[in-house]
FIVOMAR-591066 format. One record per residue: x negated, y negated, z of N, C-alpha, C in turn; residue number from 1. Coordinates in steps of 0.2 Angstrom, whole numbers. Atoms other than C-alpha are relative to their C-alpha. Layout:
BEGIN
n.xx, n.yy, n.zz, ca.xx, ca.yy, ca.zz, c.xx, c.yy, c.zz, n
X, Y, Z, X, Y, Z, X, Y, Z, NUM
...
END
This chain:
BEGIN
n.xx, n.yy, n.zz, ca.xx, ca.yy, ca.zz, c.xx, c.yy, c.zz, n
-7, 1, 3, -288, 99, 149, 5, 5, 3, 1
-6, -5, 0, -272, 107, 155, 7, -2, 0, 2
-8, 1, 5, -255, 109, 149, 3, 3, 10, 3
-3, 1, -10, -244, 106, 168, 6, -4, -4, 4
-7, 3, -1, -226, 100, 171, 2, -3, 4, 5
-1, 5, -7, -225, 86, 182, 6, -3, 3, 6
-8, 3, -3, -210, 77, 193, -1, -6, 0, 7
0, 9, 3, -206, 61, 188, 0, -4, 11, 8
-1, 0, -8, -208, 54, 207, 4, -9, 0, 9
-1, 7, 1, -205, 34, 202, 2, -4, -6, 10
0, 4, 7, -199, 23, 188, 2, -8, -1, 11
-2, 5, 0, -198, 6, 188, -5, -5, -7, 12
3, 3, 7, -203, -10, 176, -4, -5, 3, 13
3, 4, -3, -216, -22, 178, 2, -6, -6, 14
-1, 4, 5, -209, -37, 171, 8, 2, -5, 15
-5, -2, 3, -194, -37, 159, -2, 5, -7, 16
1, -2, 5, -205, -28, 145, -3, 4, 1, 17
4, -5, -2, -214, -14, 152, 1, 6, 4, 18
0, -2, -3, -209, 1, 159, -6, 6, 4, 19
6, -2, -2, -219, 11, 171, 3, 10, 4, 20
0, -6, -5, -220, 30, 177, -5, 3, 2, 21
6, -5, -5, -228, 40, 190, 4, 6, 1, 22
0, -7, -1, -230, 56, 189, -3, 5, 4, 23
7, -8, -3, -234, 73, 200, -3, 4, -3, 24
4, -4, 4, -248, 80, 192, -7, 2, 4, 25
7, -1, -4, -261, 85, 206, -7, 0, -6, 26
6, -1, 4, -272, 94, 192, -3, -2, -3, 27
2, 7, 3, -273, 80, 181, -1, -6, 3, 28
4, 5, -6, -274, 68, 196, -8, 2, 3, 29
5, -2, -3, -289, 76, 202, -5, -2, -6, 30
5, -1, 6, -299, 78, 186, 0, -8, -6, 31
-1, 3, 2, -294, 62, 178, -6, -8, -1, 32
5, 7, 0, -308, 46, 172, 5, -5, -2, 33
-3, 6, 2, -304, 29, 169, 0, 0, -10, 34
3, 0, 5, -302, 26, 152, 4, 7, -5, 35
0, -4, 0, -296, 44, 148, 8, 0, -1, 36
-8, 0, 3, -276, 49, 142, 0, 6, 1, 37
-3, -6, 0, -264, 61, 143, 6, 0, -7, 38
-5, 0, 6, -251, 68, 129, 5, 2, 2, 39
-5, -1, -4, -233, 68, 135, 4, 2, -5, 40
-7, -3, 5, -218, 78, 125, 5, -4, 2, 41
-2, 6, -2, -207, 64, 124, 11, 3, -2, 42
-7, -2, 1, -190, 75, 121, -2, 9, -4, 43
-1, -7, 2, -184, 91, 113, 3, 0, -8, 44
-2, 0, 7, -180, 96, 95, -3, -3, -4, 45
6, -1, 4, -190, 94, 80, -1, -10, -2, 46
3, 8, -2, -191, 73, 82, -4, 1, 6, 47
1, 4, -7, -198, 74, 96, -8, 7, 1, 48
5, -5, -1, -214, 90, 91, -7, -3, 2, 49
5, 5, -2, -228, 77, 94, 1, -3, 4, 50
-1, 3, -7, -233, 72, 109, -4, -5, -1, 51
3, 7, 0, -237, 54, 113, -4, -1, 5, 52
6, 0, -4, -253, 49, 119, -1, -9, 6, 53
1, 6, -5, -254, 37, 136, -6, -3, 4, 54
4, 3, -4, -266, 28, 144, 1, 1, 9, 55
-5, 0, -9, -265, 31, 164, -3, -6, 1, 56
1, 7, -3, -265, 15, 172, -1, 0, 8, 57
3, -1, -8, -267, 20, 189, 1, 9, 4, 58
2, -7, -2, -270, 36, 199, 0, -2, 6, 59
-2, 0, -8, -264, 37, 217, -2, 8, 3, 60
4, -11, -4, -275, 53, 228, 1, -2, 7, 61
-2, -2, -7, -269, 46, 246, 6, -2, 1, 62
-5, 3, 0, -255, 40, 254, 6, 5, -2, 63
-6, -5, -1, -236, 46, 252, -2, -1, -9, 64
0, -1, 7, -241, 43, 231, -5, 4, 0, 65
6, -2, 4, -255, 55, 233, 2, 5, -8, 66
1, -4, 8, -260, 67, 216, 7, -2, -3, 67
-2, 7, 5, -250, 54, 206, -4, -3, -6, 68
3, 7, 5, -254, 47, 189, 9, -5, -2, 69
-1, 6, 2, -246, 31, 183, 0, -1, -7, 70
1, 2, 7, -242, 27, 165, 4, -7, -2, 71
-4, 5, 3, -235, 12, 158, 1, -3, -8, 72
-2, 1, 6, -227, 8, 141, 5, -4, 0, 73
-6, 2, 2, -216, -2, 130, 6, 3, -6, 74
-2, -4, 4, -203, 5, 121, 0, -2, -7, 75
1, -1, 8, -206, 9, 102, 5, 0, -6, 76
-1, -6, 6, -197, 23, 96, 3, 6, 4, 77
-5, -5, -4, -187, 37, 100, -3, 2, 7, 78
4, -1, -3, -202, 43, 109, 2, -2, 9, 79
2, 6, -6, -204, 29, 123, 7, 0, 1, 80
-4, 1, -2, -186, 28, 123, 4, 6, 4, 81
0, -7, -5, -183, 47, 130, -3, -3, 6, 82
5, 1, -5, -197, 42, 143, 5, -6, 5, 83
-2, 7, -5, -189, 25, 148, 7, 2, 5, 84
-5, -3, -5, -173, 37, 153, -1, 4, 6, 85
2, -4, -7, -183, 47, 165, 2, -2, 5, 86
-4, -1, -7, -175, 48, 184, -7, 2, 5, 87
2, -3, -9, -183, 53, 202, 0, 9, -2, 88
-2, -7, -3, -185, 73, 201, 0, 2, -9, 89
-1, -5, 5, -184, 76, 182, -8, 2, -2, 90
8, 1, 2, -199, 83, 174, -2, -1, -7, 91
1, 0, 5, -211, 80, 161, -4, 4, -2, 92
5, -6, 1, -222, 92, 151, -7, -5, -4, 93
4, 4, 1, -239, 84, 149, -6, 4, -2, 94
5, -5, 1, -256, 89, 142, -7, -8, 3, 95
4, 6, -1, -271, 79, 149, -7, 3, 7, 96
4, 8, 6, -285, 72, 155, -1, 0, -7, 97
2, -1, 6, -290, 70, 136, -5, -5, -2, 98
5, 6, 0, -304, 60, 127, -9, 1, 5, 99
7, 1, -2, -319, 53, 133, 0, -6, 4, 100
-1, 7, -2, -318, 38, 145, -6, -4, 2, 101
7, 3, -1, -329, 24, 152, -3, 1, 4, 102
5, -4, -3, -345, 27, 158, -2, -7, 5, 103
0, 3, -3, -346, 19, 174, -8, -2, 3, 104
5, 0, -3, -362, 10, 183, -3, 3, 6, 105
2, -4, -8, -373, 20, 195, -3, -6, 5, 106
1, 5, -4, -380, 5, 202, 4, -8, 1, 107
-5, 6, 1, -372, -13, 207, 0, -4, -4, 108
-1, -1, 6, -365, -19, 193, 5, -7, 0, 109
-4, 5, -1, -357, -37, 190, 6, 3, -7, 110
-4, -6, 4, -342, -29, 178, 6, -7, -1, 111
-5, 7, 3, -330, -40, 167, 5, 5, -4, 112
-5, -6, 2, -315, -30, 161, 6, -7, -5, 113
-2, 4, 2, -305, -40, 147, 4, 2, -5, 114
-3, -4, 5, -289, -33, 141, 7, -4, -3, 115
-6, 4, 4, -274, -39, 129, 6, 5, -1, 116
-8, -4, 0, -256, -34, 131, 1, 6, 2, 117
-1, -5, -5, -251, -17, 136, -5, 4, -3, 118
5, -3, -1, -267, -11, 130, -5, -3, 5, 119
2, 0, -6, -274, -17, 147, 0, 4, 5, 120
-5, -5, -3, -265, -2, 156, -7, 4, 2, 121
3, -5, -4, -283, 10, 157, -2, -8, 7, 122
4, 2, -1, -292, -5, 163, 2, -2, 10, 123
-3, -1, -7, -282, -6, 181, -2, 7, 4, 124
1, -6, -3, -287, 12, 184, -10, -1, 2, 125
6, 3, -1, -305, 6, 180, -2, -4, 6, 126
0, 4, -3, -303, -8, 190, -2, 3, 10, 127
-3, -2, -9, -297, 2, 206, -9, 5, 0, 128
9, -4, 2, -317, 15, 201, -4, -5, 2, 129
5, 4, 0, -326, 1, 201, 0, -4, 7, 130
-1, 2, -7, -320, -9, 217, -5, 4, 6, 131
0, -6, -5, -321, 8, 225, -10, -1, 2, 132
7, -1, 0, -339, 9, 222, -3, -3, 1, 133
5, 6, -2, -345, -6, 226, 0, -6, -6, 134
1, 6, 6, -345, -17, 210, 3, -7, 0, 135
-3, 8, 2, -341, -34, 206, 6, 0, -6, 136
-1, -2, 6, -327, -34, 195, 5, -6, 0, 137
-2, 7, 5, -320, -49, 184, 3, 3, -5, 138
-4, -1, 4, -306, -50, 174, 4, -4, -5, 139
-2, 2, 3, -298, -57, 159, 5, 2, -3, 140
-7, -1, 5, -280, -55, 154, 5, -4, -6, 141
-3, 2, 6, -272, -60, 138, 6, 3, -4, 142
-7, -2, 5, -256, -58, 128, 2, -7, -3, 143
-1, 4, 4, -247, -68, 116, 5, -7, 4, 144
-5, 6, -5, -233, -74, 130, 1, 4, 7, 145
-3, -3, -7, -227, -71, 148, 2, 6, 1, 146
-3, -5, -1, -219, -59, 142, -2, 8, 0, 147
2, -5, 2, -230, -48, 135, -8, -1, 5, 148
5, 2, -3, -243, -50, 149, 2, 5, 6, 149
0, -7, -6, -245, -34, 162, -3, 0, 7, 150
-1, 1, -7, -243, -37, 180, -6, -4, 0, 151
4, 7, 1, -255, -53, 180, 0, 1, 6, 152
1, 1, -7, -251, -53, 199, -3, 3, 3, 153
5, -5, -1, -260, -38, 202, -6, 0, -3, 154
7, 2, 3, -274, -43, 191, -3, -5, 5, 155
4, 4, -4, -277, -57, 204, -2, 4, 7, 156
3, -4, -6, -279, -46, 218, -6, 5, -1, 157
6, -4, -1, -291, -34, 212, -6, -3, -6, 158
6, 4, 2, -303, -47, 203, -3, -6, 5, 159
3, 4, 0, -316, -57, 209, 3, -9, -3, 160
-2, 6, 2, -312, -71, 198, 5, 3, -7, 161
-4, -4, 4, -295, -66, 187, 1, -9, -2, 162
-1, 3, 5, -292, -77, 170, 7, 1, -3, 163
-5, 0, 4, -275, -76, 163, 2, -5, -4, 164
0, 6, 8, -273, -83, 145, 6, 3, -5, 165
-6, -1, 7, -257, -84, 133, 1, -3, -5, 166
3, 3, 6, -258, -89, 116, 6, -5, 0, 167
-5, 7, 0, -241, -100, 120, -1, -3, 3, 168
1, 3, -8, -246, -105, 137, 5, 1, 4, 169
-5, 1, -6, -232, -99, 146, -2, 1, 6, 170
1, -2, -6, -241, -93, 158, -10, 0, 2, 171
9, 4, -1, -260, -98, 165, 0, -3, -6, 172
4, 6, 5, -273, -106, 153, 3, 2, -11, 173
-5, 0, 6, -265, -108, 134, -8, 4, -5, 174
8, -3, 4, -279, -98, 121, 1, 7, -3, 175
0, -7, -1, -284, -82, 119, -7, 2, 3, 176
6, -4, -3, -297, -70, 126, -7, -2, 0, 177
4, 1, 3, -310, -74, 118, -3, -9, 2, 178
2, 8, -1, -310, -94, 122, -1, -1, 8, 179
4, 0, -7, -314, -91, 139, -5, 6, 1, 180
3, -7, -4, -324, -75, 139, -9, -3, 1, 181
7, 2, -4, -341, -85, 137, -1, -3, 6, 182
2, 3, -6, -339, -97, 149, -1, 4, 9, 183
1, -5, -6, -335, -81, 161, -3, 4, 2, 184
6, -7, -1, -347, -71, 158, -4, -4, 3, 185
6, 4, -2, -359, -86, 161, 1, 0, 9, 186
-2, -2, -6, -349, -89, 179, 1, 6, 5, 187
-1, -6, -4, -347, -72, 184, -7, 4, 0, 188
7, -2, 0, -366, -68, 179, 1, 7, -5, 189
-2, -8, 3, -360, -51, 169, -6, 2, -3, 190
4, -6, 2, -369, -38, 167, 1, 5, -5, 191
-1, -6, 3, -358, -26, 157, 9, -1, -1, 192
-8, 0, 2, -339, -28, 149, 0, 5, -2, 193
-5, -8, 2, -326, -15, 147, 6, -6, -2, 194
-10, 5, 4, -310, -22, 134, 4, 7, -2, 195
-8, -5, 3, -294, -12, 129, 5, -5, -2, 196
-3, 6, 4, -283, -20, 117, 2, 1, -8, 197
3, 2, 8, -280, -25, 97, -7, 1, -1, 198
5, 0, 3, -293, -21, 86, -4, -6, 0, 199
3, 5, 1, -297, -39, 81, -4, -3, 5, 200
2, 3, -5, -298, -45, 98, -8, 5, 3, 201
7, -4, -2, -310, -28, 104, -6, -3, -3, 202
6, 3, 4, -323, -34, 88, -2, -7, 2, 203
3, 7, -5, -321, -53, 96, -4, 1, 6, 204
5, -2, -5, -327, -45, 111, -5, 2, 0, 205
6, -1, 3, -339, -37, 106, -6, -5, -4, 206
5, 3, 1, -347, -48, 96, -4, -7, 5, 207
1, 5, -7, -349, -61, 110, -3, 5, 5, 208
3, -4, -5, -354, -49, 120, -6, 6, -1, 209
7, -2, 2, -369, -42, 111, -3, -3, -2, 210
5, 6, 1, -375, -58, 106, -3, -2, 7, 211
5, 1, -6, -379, -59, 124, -2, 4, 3, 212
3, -6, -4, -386, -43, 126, 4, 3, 5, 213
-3, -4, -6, -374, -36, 135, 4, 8, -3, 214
-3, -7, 3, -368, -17, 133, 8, -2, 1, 215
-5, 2, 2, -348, -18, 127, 2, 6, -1, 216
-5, -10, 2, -336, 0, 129, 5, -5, -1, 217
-4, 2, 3, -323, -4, 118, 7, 7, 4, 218
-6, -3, 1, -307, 7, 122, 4, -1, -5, 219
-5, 2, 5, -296, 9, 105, 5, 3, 2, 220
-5, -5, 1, -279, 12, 101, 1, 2, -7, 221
0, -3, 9, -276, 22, 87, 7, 5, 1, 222
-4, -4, 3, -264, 32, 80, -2, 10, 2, 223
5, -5, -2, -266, 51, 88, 7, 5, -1, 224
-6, -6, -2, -255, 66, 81, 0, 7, 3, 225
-1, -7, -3, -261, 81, 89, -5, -1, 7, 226
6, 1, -6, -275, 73, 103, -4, 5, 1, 227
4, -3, 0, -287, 86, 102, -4, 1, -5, 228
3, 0, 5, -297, 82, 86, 3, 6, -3, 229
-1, -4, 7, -290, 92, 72, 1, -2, -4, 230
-4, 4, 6, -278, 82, 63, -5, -5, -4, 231
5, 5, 4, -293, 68, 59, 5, -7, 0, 232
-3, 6, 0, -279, 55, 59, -2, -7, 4, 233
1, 5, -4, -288, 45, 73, -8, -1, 0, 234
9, 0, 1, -307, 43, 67, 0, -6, -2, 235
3, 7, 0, -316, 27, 69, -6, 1, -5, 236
7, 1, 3, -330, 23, 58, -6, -3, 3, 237
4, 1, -3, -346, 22, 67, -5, -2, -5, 238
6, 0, 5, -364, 16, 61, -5, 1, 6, 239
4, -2, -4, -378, 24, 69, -7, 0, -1, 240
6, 0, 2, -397, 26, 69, 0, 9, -5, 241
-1, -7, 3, -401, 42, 57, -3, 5, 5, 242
1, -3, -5, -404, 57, 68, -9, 0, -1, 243
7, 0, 1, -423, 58, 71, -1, 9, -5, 244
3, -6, 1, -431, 73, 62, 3, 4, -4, 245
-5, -3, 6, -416, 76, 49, -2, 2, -5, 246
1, -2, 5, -428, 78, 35, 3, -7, -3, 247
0, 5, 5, -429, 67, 19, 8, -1, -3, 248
-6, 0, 4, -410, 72, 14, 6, -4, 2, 249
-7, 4, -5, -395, 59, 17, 7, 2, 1, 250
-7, -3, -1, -382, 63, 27, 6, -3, -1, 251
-5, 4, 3, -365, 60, 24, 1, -7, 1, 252
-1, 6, -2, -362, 41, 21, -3, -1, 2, 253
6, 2, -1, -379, 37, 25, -1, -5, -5, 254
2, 4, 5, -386, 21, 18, -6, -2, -1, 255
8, 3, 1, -403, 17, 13, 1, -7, 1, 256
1, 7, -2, -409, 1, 20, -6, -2, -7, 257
2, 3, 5, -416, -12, 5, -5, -6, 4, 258
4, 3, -4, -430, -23, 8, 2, -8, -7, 259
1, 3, 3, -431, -41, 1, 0, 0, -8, 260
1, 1, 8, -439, -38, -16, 1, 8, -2, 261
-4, -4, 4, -428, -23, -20, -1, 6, 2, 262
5, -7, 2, -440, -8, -14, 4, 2, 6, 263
-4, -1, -7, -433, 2, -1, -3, 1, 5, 264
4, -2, -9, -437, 3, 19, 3, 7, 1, 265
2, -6, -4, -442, 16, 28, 8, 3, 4, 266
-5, -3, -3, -427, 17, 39, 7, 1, -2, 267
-5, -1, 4, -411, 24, 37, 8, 1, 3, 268
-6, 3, -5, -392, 21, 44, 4, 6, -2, 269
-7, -6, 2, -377, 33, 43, 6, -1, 2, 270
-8, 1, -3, -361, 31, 46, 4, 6, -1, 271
-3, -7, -3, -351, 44, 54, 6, -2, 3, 272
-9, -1, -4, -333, 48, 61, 0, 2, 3, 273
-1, -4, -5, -329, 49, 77, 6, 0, 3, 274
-6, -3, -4, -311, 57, 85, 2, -3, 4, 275
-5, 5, -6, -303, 44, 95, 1, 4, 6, 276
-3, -5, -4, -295, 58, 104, -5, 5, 4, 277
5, -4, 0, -310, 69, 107, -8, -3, 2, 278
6, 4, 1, -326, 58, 104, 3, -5, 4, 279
-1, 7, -3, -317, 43, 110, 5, 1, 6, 280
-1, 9, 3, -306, 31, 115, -5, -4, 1, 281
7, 3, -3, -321, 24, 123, -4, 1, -7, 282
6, 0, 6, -335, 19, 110, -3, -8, 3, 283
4, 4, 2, -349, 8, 109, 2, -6, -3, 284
-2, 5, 5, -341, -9, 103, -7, -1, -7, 285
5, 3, 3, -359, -13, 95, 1, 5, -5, 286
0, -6, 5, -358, 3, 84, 6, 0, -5, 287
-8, 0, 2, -339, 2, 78, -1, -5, -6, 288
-1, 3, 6, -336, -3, 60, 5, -4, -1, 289
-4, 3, 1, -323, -15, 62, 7, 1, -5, 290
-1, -1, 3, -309, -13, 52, -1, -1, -8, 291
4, -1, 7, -318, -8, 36, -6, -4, -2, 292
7, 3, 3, -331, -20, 36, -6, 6, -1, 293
7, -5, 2, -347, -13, 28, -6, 0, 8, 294
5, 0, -5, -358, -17, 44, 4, -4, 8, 295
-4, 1, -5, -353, -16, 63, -2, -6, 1, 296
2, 9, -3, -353, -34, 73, -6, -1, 2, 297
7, 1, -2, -370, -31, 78, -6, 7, -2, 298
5, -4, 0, -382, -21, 70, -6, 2, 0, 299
7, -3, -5, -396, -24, 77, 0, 5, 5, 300
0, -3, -6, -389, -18, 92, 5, 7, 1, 301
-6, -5, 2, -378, -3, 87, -4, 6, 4, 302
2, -5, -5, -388, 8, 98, -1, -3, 8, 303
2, 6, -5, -386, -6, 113, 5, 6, 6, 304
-4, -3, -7, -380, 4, 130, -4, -4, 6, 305
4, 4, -6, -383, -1, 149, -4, 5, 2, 306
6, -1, -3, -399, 1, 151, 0, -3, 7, 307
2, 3, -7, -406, -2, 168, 8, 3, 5, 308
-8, -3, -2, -385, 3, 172, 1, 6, -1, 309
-2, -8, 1, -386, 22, 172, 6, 2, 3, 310
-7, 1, -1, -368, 27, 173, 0, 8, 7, 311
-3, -6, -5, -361, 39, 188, 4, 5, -3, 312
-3, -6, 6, -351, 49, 175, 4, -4, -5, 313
0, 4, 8, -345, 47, 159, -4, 2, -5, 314
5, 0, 4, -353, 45, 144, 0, -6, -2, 315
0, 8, 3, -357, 30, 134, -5, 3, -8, 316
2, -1, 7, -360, 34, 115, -3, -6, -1, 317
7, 4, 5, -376, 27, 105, -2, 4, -5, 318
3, -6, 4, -381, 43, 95, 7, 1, -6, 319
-4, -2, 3, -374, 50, 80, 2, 7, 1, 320
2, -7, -3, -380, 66, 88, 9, 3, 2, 321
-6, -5, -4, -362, 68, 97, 6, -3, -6, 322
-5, -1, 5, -351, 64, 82, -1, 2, -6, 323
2, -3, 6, -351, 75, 70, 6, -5, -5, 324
-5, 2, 3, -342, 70, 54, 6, 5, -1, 325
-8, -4, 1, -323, 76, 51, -4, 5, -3, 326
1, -6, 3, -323, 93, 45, -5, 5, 5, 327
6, -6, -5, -338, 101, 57, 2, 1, 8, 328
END
């Protein structure tokens, strides 16, 4: 993690709802995973003391764009709306890489990437990692309309087979993500999604995608006021296996599992909070609590990673081991 002052080097918009900046940040380009965020100071004076957390959308290491990140956003809020002013040569103060991003396949890997609206944005940097390396990689873009739908044109060039779906149809197949995502998996043969996006949708992916046995890294977006775990305002609720060897005593939010005729089973679950910022944004779809449901979309498989898919770096949570609960 480093605190750097970059030069705005490009600023342009993809589409009429999206602006885009690249920044000079050698030392944050070098160090940088897919999946993984920076925290940008978005002006000056006491509006402006929290810094907003971005997605990098692409990373440029040769060429006249080298040690370059790429961010893209919509404007919000006062925030995004400083940023959308940024120039050629001014600079930003950023803090980054941050988080935990996804854990990439060490061997060939058929790779289904399937992201909604301008939570899409890691999944282009991903995109460009996975190519690199040899992989297969399939993709499904969704938004509500044309409008809200992120460089489509560029998703067909760096997919195998590129799906674009809008819930009005303005543009490709009318739908949403999810209405095409079996048929694609089956066609592309997938071995392994990666989604970024709404909530609802993540959990639709997810569940479709561990019904077929397939390991599912979710990227969230969450609300993030200080990005280095402290504040707690960004913890997801996870369900995990109990640690092995914890002793008889339950730990926090721990639920005894119930057997039919009332008695209790042997095994034991827990649920624990993990740091968006810190622990995440990357998580286990299969593990993740949905928004407040008692039980994640698949609990048989809330310990589901890719197997047989050992990742090149990264990580890929399935333990409770690495998420402690708030407070520790």
């Amino acid at each position: 993690m480093l605190l750097t002052r970059g030069e705005v080097l490009g600023h342009k918009k993809y589409g009429e709802h999206y602006h885009s900046l690249t920044i000079v940040a050698p030392e944050v380009g070098e160090q940088v995973q897919p999946g993984q965020f920076i925290n940008v100071l978005c002006g000056e004076g006491s509006a402006h003391i929290l810094r907003r957390p971005f997605s990098v959308y692409r990373v440029h290491k040769r060429g006249g764009w080298a040690s370059t990140i790429e961010i893209v956003f919509d404007i919000r809020g006062a925030g995004t709306e400083y940023l959308a002013h940024l120039r050629p040569h001014m600079m930003v103060d950023l803090v980054g890489p941050l988080g935990r991003g996804f854990a990439l396949p060490k061997g060939r890997a058929h790779c289904l990437l399937v992201g909604g609206g301008i939570g899409a944005a890691p999944l282009f940097f991903l995109a460009d990692d996975l190519r690199n390396d040899g992989h297969r990689v399939d993709v499904i873009l969704g938004a509500r309309s044309n409008r809200m739908l992120l460089n489509p044109i560029e998703v067909r060039r760096l997919a195998s087979v590129a799906r674009v779906v809008t819930e009005d149809g303005s543009t490709g197949e009318q739908g949403r993500v999810t209405d095409v995502l079996e048929e694609t998996i089956e066609r592309c043969e997938t071995e392994i999604i990666y989604t970024c996006g709404p909530h609802p949708m993540l959990e639709a992916v997810t569940k479709i995608g561990v019904n077929r046995k397939l390991p599912v890294q979710v990227a969230v977006e969450e609300l993030m006021a200080c990005g280095y775990g402290v504040c707690m305002t960004c913890v997801m609720p996870l369900k995990v296996k109990k640690k092995a060897g914890a002793g008889k005593s339950r730990a926090r939010g721990a639920r005894t599992s119930v057997n039919a005729d009332g008695s209790q089973a042997d095994a034991e679950d827990e649920v624990t909070y993990a740091r968006s910022c810190t622990e995440g944004p990357v998580f286990n779809g299969a593990s993740v609590i949905w928004n407040g449901h008692e039980e994640p979309v698949a609990p048989d498989q809330a310990e589901l990673s890719p197997t047989g898919l050992a990742v090149a770096h990264g990580g890929f949570e399935d333990s409770a081991d690495e998420h402690p609960p708030p407070g520790n």
